[in-house]
C-alpha positions in Angstrom: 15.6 38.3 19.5 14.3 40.9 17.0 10.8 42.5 18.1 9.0 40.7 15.1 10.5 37.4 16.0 9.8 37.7 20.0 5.7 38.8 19.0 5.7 35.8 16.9 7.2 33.1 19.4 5.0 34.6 22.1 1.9 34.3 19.7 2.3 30.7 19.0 3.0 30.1 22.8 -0.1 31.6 24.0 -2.0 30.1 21.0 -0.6 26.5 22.1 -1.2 27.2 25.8 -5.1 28.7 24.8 -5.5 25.1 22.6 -4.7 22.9 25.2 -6.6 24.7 27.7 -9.6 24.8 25.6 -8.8 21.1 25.5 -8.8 20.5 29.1 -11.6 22.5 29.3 -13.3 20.3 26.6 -12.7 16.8 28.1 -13.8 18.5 31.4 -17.3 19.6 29.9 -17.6 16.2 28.1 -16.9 14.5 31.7 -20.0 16.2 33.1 -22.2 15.8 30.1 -21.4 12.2 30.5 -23.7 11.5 33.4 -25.4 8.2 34.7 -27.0 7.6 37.4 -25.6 4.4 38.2 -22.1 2.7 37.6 -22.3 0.9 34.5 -21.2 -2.9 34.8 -18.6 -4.6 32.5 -18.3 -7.6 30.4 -15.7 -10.3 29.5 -17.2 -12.0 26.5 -16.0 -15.1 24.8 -16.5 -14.0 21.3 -15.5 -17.4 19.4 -16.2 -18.4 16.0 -17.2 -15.3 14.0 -19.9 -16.8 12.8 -21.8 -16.6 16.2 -22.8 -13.0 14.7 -25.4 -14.3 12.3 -25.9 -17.9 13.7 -29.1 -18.6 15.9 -27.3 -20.5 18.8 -27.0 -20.1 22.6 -24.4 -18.1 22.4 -25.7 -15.5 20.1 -29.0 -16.0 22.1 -27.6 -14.5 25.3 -26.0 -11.7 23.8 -29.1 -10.5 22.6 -30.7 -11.3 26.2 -27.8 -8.6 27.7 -28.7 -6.2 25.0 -32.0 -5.8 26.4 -31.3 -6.2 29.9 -28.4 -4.5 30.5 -28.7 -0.6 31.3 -28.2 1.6 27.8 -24.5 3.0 28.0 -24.1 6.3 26.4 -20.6 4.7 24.8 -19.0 1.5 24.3 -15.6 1.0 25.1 -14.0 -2.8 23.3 -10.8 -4.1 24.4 -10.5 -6.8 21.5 -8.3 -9.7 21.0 -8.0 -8.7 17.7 -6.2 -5.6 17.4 -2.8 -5.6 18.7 -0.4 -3.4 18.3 3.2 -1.6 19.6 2.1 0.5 22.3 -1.4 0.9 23.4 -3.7 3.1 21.2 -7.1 4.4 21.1 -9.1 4.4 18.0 -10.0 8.5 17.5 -11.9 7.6 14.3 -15.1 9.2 13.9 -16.7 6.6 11.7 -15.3 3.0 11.9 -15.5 0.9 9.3 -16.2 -2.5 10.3 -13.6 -4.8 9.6 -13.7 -8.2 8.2 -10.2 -9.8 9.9 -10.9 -13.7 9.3 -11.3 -15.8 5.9 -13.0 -18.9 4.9 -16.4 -17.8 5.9 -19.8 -17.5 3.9 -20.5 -14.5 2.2 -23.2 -13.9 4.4 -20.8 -13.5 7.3 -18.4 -10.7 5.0 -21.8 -9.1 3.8 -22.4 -7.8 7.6 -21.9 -4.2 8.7 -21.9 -2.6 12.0 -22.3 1.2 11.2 -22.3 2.7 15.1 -20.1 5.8 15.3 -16.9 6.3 17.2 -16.5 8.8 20.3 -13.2 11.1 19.2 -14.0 13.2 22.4 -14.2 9.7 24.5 -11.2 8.4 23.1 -9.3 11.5 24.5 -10.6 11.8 26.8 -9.5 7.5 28.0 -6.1 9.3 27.2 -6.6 11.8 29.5 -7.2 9.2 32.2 -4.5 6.6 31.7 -1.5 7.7 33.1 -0.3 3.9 33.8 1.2 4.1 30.3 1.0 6.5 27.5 -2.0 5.9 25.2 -1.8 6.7 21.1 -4.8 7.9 19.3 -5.4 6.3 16.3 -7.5 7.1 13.5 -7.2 4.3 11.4 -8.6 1.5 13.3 -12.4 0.3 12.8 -14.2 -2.3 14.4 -12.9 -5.6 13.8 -15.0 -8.8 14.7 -14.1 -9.2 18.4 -16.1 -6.0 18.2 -18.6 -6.3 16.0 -19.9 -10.2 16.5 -20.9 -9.5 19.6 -22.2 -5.7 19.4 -24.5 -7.1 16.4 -27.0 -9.4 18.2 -26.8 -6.8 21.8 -27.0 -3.8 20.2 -28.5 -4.4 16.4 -29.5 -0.6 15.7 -25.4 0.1 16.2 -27.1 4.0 17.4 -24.6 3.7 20.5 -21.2 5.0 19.9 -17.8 2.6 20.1 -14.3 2.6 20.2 -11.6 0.3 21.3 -8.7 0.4 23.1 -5.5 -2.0 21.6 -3.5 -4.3 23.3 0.9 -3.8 23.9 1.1 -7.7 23.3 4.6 -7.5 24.3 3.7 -6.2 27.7 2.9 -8.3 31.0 -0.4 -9.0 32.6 0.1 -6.4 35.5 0.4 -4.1 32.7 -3.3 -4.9 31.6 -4.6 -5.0 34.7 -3.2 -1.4 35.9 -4.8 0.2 33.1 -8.2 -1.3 33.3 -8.1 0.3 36.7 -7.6 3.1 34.9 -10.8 3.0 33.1 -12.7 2.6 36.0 -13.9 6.3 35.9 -15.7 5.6 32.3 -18.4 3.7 34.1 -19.9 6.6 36.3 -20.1 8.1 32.6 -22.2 5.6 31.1 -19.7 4.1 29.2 -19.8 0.2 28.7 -16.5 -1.5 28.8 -16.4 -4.9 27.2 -13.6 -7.3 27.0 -14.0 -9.5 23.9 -11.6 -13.0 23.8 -11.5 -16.1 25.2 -10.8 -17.9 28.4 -9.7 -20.6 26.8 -8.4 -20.2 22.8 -6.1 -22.9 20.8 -7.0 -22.8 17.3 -4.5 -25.8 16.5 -6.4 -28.4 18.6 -9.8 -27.3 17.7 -12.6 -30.4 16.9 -14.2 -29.4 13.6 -16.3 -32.9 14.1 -18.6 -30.9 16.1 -18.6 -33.3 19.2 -18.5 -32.7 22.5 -15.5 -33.2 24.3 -13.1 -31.3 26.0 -9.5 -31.3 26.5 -8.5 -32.5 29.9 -5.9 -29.7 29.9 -9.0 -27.1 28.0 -11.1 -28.0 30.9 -8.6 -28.0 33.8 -7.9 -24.2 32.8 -11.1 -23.2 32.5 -12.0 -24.2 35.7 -8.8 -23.0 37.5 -9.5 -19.3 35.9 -12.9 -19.6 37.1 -12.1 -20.5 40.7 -9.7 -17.8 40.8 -12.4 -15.1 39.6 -15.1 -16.6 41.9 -12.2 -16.3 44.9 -11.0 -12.3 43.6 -7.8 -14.1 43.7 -6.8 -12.0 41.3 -2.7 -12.3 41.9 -2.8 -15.9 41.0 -4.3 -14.7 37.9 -2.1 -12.2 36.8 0.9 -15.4 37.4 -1.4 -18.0 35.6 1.8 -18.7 33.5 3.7 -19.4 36.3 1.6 -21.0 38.2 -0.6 -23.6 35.4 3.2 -24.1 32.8 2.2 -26.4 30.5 -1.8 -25.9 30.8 -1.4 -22.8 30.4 0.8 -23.2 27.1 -1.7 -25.2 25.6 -4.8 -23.4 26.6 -3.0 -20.1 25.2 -0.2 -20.9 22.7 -0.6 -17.2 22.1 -2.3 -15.1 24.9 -4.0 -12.1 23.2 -7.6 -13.7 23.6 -7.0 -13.9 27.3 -5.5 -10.1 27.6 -8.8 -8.5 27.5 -9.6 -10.4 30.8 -7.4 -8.6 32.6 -8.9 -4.9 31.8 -12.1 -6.2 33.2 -11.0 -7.8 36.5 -8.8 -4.3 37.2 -12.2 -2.5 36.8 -14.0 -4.5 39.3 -14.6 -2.7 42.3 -14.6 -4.1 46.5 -18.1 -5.7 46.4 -19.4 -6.2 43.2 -20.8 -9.2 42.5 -19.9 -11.7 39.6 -21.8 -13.9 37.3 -20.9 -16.3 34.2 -23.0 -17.1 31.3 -22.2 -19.3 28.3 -20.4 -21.6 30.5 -19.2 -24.2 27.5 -16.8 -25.2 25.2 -16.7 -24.6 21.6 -14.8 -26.9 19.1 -13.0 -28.7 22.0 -10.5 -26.3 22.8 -12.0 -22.7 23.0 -13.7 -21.9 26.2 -16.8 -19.6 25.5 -17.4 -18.6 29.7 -18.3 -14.8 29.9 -19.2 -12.8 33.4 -20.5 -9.5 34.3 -19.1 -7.7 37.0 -21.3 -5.5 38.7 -23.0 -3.8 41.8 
């Protein structure tokens, strides 16, 4: 190798090894500036019809109660049931837009923004810490309404940074799980994890009369899920398919609504304590149950 050449190469190898040092070094700084002096809980939220964002129901109602009674978090970390994608990513975008993913709705509904700003550094630094499987950084997702409904009524001055995390649809429920254990560290950082979907969600047998029944097999689900939760049986969770066949088909014709549950049971720790709120059903066939899980 010519002189010239060699300088070069060994220029552009130092330079790469002094970038990702400096990384390192970054996400290690932004780990310590991330302090809080006690471990943040976590939420599974049954996000439902998107217009619970601007409605004045229970529902809506309690997510403002958590707002104020919940400890601030520093960041918000979403795991949505609304952005799926090959592979897991992280959305690196500084500035989500927020994202309008349904149709049929009032203007009203389409008119809403949620203008909170994104964590880049926190997004790399969830990279850094998931080793299960390897994350993607993305900086083209915003914040779409499994996000944003919810974060609306808690958090209306949107002044707290947020990013989400995607779901590998194609992947199995241990997969979910592992890597919400993986986020466990974000919590002794101040970050609030939130899992936004559904416990129970079939859109094809929904009750637009407004009535309210339930679905033998709606309710049978529901109540099944919540047993296991209350129990930590968490294995029988993660083979719900297995175990509930049929139930489960039509409680979940398409799981991605329930995937976000899974992140928040892998982050619950030996001893924390669990609670539900907005225990009902919507429509007939979309179970709006929630919990916090925390010390």
């Amino acid at each position: 190798m010519q002189r010239r050449s060699f300088l070069k190469s060994s220029g552009l190898l130092a330079l790469t090894q002094f970038l990702n040092m400096s990384t390192f070094s970054a996400l290690q700084a932004l780990g310590s500036e991330l302090q809080h002096s006690k471990r943040m809980p976590v939420l599974f939220i049954g996000h439902g019809n998107p217009m619970n964002a601007i409605t004045d129901n229970e529902f809506h109602k309690k997510w403002q109660e958590l707002g104020k009674s919940l400890p601030r978090p520093q960041a918000i970390l979403s795991i949505s049931a609304h952005w799926t994608t090959d592979g897991t990513k992280v959305a690196t975008t500084g500035h989500p837009k927020t994202i309008h993913d349904f149709g049929g709705f009032p203007k009203k509904l389409f008119d809403q923004q949620y203008p909170a700003p994104g964590s880049p550094e926190l997004a790399k630094l969830t990279q850094e810490l998931v080793t299960y499987s390897h994350i993607q950084g993305d900086d083209s997702w915003g914040l779409d309404h499994g996000t944003w409904s919810v974060l609306l009524p808690m958090y209306p001055m949107a002044d707290i940074p947020v990013f989400q995390l995607s779901l590998n649809y194609d992947q199995p429920s241990s997969y979910h799980y592992e890597i919400g254990k993986q986020l466990s560290k974000l919590r002794d950082k101040g970050v609030l994890i939130i899992g936004s979907g559904n416990l129970v969600h079939n859109l094809y047998k929904v009750d637009w009369t407004g009535g309210n029944k339930v679905y033998d097999w709606a309710q049978e689900f529901d109540s099944k899920f919540t047993d296991w939760i209350k129990k930590g049986d968490h294995q029988s969770i993660l083979n719900y398919q297995k175990i509930l066949g049929n139930t489960a088909e039509m409680a979940h014709p398409t799981n991605e609504h329930l995937l976000p549950l899974f992140y928040i049971l892998g982050l619950q720790q030996k001893g924390e304590e669990i609670s539900f709120f907005n225990d009902q059903f919507d429509m007939a066939s979309v179970s709006m149950r929630s919990l916090v899980i925390q010390g």
